[in-house]
Each structure stands twice: as C-alpha cells, then as structure tokens.
ZASEBA-160705 format. One record per atom (N, C-alpha, C, O): residue in three letters; atom name; x, y, z. Coordinates in nm, 2 decimals. Each point is the difference from the previous one (the first is absolute). Layout:
     r    a       px       py       pz
   Ala   CA        X        Y        Z
...
//
This chain:
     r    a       px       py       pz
   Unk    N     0.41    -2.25     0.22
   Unk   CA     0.00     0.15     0.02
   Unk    C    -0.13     0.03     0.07
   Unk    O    -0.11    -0.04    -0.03
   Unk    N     0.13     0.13     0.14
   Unk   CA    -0.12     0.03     0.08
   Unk    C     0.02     0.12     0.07
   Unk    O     0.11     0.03     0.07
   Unk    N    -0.19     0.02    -0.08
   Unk   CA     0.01     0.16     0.08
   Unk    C    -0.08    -0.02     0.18
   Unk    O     0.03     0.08     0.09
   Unk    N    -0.10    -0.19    -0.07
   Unk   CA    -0.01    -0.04     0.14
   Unk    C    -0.14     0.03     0.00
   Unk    O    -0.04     0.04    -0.10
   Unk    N    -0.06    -0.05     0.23
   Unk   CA    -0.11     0.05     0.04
   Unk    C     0.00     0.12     0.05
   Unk    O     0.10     0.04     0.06
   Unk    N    -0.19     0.02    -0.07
   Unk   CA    -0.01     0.14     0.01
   Unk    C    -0.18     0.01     0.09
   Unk    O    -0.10    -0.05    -0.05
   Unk    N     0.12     0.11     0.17
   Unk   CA    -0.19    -0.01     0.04
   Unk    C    -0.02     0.16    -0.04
   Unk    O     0.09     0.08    -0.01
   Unk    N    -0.23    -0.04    -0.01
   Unk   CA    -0.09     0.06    -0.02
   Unk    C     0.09     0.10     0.11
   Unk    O     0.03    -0.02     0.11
   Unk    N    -0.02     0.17    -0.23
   Unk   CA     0.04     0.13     0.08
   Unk    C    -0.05     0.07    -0.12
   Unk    O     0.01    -0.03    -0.12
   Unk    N    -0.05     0.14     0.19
   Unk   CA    -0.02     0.15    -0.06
   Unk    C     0.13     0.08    -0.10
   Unk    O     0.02     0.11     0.05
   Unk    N     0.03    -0.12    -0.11
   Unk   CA     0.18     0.09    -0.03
   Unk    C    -0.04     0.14    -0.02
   Unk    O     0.09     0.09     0.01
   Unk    N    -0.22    -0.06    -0.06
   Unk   CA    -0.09     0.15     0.01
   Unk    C    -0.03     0.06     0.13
   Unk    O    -0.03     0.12     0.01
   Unk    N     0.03    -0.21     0.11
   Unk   CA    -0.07     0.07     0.09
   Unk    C     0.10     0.09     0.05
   Unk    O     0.12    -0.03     0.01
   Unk    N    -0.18     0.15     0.03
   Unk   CA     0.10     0.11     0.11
   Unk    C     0.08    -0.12     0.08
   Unk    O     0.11    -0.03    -0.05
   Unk    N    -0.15    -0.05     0.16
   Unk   CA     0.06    -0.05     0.08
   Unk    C     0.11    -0.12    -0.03
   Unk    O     0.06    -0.06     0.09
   Unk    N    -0.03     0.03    -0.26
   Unk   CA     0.12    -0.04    -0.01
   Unk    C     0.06     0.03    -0.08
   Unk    O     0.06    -0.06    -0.08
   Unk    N    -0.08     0.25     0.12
   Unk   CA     0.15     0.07    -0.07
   Unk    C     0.12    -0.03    -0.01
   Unk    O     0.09    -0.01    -0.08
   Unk    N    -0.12     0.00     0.22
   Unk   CA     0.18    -0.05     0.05
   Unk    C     0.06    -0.06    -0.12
   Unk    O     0.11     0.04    -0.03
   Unk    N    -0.17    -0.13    -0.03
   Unk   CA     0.03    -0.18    -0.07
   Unk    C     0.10     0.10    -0.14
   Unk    O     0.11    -0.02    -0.05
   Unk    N    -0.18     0.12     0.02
   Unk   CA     0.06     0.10    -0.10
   Unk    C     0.14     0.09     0.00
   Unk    O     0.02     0.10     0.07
   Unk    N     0.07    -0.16    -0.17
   Unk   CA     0.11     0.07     0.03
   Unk    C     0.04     0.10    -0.19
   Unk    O    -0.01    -0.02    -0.12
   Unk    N     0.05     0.13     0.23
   Unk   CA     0.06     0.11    -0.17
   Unk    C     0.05    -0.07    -0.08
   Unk    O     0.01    -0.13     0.02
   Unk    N     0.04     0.19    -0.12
   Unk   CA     0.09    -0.04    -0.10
   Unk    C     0.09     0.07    -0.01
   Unk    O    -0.04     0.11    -0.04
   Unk    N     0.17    -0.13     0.07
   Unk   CA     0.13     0.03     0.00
   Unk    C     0.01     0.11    -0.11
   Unk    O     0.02    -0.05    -0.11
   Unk    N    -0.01     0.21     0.10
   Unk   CA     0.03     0.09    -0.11
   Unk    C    -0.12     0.09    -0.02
   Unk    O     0.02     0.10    -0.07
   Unk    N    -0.16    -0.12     0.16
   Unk   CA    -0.11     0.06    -0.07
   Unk    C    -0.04     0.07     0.09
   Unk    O    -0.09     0.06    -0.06
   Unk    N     0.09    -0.01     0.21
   Unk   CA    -0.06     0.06     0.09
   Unk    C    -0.11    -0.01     0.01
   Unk    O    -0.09     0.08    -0.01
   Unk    N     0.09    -0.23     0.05
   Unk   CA    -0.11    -0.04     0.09
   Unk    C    -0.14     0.03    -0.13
   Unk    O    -0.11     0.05     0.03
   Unk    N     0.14    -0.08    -0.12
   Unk   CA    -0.10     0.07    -0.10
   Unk    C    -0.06    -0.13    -0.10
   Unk    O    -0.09     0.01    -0.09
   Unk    N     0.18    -0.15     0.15
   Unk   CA    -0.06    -0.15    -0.05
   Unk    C     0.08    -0.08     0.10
   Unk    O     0.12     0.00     0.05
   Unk    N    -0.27    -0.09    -0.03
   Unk   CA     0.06    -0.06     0.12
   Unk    C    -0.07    -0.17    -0.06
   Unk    O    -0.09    -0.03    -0.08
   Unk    N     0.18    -0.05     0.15
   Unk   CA    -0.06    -0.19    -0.05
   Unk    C    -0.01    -0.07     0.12
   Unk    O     0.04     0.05     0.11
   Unk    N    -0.10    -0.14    -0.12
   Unk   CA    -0.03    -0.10     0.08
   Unk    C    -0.01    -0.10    -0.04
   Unk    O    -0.10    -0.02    -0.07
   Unk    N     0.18    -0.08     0.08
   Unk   CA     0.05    -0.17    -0.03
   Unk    C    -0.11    -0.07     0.06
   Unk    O    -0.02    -0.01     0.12
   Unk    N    -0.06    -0.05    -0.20
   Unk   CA    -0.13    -0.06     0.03
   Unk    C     0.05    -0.16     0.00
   Unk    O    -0.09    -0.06     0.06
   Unk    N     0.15     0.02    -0.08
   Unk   CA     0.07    -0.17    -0.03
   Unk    C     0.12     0.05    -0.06
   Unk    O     0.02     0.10    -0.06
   Unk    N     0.06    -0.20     0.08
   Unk   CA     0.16    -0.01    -0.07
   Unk    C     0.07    -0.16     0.03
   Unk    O     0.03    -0.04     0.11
   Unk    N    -0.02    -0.03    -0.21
   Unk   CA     0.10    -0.10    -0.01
   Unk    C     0.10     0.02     0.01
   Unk    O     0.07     0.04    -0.10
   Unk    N    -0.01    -0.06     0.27
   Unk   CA     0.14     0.02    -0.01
   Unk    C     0.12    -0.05    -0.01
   Unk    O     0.10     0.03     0.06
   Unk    N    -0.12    -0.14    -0.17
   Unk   CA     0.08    -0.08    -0.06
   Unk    C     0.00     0.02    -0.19
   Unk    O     0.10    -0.01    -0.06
   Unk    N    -0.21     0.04     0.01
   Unk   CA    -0.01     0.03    -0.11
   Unk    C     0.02     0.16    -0.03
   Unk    O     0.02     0.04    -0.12
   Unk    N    -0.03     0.03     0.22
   Unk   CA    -0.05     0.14    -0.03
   Unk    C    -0.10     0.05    -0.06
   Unk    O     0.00     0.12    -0.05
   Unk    N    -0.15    -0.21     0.04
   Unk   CA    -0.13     0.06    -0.08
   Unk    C    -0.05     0.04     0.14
   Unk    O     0.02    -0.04     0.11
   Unk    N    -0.11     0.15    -0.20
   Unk   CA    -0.05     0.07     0.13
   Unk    C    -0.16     0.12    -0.03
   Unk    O    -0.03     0.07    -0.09
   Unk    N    -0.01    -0.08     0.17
   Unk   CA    -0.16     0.11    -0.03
   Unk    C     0.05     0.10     0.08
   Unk    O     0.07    -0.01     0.10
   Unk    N    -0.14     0.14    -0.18
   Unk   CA     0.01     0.09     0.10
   Unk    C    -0.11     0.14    -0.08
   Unk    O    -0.02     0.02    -0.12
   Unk    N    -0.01     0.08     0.26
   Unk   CA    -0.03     0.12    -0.04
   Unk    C     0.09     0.13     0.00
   Unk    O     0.06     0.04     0.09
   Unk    N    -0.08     0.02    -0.21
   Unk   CA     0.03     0.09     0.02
   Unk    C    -0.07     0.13    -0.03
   Unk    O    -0.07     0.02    -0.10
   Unk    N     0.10     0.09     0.23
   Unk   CA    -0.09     0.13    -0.01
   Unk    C     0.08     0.11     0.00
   Unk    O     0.10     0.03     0.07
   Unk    N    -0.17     0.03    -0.19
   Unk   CA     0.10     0.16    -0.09
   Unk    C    -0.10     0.08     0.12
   Unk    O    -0.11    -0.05     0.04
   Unk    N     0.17     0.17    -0.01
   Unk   CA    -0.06     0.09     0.02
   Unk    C    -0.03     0.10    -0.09
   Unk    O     0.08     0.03    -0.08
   Unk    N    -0.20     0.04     0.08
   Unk   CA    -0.04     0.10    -0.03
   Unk    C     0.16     0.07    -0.04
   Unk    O     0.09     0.00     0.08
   Unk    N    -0.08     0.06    -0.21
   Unk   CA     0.13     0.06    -0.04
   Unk    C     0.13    -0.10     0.00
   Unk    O     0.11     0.05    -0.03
   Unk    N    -0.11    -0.14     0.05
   Unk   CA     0.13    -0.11    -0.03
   Unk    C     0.01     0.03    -0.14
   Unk    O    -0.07     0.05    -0.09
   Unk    N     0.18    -0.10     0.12
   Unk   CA     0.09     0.03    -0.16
   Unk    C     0.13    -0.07    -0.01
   Unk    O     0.10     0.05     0.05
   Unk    N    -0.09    -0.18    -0.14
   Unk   CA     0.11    -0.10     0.02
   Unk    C     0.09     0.11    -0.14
   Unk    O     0.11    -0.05     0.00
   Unk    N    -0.11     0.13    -0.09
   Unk   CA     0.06     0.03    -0.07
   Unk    C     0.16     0.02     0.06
   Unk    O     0.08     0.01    -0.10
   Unk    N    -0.02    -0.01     0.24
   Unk   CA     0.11     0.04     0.01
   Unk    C     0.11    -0.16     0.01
   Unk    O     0.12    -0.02     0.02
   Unk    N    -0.29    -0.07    -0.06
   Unk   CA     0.07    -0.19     0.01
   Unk    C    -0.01     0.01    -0.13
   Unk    O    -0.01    -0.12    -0.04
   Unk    N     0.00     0.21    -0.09
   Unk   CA    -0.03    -0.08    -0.09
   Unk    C    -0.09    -0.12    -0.04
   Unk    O    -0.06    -0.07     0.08
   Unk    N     0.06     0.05    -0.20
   Unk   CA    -0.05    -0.15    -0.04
   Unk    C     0.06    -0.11     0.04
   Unk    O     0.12    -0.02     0.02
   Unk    N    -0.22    -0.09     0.00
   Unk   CA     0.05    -0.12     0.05
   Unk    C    -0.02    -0.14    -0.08
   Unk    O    -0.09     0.00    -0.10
   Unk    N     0.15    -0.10     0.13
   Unk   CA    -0.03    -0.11    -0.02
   Unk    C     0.05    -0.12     0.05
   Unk    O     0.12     0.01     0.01
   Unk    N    -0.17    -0.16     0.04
   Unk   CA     0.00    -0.10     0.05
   Unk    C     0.06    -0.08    -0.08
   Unk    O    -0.01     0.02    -0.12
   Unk    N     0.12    -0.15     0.16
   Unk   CA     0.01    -0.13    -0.05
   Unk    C    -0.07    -0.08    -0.02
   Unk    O     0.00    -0.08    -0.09
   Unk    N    -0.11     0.08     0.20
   Unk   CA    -0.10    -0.05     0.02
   Unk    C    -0.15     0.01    -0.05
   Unk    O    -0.03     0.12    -0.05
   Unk    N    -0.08    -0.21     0.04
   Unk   CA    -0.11     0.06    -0.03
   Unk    C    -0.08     0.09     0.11
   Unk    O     0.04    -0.02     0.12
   Unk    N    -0.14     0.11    -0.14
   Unk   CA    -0.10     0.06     0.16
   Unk    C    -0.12     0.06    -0.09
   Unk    O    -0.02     0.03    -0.11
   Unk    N    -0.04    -0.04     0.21
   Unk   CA    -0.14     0.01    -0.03
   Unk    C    -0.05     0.15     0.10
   Unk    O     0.05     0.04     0.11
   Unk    N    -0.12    -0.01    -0.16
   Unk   CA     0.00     0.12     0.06
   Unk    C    -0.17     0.03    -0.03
   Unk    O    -0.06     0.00    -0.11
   Unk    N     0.00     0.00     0.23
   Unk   CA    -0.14     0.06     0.01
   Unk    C    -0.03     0.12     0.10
   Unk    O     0.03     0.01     0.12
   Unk    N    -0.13     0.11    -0.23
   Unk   CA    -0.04     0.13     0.08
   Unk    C    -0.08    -0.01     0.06
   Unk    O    -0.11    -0.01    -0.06
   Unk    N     0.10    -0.02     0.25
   Unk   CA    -0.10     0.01     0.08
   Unk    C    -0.10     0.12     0.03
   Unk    O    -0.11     0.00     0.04
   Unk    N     0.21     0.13    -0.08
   Unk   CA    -0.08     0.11     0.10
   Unk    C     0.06     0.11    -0.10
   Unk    O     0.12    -0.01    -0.01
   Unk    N    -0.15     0.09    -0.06
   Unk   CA     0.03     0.15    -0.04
   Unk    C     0.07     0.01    -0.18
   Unk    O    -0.06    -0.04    -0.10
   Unk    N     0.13     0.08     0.10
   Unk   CA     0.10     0.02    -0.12
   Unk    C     0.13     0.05    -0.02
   Unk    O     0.04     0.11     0.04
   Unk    N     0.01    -0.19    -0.09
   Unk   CA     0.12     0.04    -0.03
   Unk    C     0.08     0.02    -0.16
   Unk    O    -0.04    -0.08    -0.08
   Unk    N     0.12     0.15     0.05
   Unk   CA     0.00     0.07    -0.11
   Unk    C     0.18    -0.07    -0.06
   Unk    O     0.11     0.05     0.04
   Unk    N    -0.13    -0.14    -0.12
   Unk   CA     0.16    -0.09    -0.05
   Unk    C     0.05     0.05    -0.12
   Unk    O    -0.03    -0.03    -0.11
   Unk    N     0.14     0.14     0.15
   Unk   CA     0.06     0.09    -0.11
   Unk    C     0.00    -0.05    -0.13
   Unk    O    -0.05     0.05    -0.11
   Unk    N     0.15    -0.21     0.16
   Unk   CA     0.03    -0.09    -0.16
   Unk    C    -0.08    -0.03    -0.05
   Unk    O     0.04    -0.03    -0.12
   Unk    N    -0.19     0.01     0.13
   Unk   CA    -0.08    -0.10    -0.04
   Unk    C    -0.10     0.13    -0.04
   Unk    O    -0.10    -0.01    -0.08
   Unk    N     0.12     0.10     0.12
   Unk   CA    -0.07     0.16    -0.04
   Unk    C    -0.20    -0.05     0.01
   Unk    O    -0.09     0.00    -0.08
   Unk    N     0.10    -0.05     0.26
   Unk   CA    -0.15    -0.06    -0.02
   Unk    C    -0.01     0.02     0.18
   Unk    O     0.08    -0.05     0.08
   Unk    N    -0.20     0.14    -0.06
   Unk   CA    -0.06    -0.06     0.15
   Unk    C    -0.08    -0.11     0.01
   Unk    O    -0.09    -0.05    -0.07
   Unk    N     0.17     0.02     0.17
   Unk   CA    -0.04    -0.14     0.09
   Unk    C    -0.09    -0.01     0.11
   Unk    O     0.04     0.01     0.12
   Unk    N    -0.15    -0.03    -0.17
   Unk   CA    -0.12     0.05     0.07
   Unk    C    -0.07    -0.18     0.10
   Unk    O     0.03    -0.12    -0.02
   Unk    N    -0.10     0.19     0.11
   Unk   CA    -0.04    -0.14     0.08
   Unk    C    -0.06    -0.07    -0.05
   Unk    O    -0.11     0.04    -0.03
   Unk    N     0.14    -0.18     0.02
   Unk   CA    -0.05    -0.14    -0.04
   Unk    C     0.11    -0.04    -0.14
   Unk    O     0.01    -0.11    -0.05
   Unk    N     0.06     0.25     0.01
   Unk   CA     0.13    -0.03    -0.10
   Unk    C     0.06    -0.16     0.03
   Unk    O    -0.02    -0.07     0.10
   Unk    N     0.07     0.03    -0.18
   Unk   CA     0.08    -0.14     0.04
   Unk    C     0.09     0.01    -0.11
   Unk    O    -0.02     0.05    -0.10
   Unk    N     0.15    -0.13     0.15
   Unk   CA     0.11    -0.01    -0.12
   Unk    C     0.10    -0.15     0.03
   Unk    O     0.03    -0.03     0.11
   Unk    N    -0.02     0.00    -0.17
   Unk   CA     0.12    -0.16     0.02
   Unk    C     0.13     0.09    -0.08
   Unk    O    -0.01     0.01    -0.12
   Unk    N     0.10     0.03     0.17
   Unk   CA     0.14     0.01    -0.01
   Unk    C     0.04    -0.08    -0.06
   Unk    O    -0.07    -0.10     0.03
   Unk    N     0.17     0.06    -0.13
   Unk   CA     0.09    -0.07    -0.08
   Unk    C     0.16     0.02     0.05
   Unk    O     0.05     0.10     0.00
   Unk    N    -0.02    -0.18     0.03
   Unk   CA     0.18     0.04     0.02
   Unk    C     0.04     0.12    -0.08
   Unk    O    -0.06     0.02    -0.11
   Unk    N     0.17     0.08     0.17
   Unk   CA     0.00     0.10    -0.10
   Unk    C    -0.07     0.08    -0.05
   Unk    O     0.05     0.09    -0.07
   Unk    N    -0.20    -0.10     0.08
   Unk   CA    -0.07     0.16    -0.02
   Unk    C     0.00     0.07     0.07
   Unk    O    -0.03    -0.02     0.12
   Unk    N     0.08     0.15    -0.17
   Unk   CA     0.01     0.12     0.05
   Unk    C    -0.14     0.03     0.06
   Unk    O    -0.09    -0.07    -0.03
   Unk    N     0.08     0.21     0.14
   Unk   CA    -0.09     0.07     0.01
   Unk    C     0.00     0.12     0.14
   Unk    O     0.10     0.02     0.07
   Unk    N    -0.18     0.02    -0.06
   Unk   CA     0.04     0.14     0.11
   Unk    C     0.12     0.10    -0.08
   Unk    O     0.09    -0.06    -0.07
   Unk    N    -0.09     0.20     0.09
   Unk   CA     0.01     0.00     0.15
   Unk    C    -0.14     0.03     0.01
   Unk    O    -0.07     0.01    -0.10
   Unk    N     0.02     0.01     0.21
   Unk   CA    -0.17    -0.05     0.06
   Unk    C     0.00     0.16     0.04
   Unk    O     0.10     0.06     0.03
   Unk    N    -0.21    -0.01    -0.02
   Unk   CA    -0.08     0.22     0.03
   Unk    C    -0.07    -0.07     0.10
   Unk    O     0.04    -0.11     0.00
   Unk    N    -0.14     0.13     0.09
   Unk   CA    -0.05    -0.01     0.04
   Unk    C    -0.17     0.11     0.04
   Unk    O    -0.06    -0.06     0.08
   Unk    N     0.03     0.13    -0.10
   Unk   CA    -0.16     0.08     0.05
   Unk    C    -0.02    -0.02     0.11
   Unk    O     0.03     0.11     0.07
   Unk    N    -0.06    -0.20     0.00
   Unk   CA    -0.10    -0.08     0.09
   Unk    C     0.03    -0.10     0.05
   Unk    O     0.05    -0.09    -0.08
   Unk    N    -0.07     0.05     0.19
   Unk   CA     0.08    -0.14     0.06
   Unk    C    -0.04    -0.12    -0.10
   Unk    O    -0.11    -0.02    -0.04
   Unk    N     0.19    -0.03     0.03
   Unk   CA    -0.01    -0.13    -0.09
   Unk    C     0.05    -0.13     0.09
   Unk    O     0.10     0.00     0.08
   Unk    N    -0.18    -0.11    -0.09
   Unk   CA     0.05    -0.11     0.05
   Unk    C     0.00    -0.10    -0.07
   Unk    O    -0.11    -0.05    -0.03
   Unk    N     0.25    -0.04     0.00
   Unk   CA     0.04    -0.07    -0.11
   Unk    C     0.04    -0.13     0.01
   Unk    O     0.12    -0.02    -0.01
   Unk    N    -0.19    -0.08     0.03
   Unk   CA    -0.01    -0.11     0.00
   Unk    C     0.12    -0.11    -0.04
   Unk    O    -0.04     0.00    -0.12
   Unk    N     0.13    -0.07     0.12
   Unk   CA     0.13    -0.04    -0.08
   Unk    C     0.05    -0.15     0.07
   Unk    O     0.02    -0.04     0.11
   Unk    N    -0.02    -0.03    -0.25
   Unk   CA     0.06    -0.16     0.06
   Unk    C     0.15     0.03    -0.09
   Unk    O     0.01     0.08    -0.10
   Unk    N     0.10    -0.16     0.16
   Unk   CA     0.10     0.04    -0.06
   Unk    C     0.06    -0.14     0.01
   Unk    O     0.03    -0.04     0.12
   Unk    N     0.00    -0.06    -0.23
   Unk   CA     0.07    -0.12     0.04
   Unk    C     0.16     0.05    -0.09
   Unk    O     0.03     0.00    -0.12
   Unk    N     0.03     0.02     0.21
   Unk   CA     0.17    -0.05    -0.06
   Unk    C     0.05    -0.08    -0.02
   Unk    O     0.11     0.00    -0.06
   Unk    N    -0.20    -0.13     0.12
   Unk   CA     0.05    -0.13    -0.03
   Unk    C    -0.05     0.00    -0.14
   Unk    O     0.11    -0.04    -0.04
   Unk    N    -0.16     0.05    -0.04
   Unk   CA    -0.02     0.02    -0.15
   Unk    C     0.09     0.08    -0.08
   Unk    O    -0.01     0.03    -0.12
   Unk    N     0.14     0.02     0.22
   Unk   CA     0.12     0.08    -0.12
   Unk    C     0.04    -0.07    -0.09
   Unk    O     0.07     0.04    -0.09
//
C-alpha cells in the first residue's frame, strides 16, 4: 500500500487555489484538496476548508467503515454530535462507526484528514 511521492507544495498558498474543489450540496462554502490518495486501496489525505458560516446540518451526522484521523490546522469548528468545538491543534482518531458532525462553522476552519478504507 502506498500513496506515492509527493514534492514539496504550498496547498495554503493563493496560487494553488485552483488544486481546491467545492463540495457537492454546500455553495462553495467547503471546499478539499486531495493531498495523496492510493488508488488502488482508496486511503487518502486531505484538507478540508469550512467557510466562515458553513453549516453541514442539511448532511446530517455522519460516519465511516473506516478508521480517520482528523487534525485542526487553522480556526474552529463546532460538532453538533459530540456537542464540543474543535479548536486548532484538536486531534481525533475516528473508530469505524463513530458518529459525528453535523459541523457550524464561525470562521474559516481548516481540517486536516487521513482516511484509510482499506481498514473497512
């Protein structure tokens, strides 16, 4: 299993916005970027950024087959289920099946996330 080599890039900088794509449902109001991805296993890193006023409540709560790990780089974010902000340098290891979100947002948040499916 290997996610490949990856060289030295900015995924914060203005100049590789581009690399950032929405999330399907939310108006442009959280957007990811796939930092590595195994695409034979499906594990994969990535960021994700809530905007100021995001609000996944209309996704409901969620949960994984999988385990994920989830670290707060930048701001806060607010996890209905877990009735707790998720403030920066937060960290969490996911368990198959735990619930959590839907996610509030304040302030841009940027959310750190390994996700192996090959662990369903």
């Amino acid at each position: 299993m290997t996610k490949g080599s990856v060289k030295y890039w900015n995924a914060l900088s203005e100049s590789n916005h581009y690399r950032w794509h929405a999330v399907e449902g939310t108006d442009g109001m959280i957007e990811q970027v796939t930092l590595s991805k195994d695409d034979r296993t499906g594990d994969y890193t990535r960021l994700t950024r809530f905007k100021a006023g995001a609000d996944t409540t209309p996704f409901g709560a969620n949960q994984h087959t999988y385990p994920e790990e989830v670290f707060i780089v930048l701001g806060r974010l607010y996890d209905e289920t877990n009735n707790t902000w998720l403030e920066q340098g937060y960290y969490a290891n996911r368990l198959p099946g735990e619930i959590h979100g839907p996610f509030l947002c304040e302030q841009e948040c940027i959310v750190l996330e390994i996700s192996t499916p090959s662990q369903a």
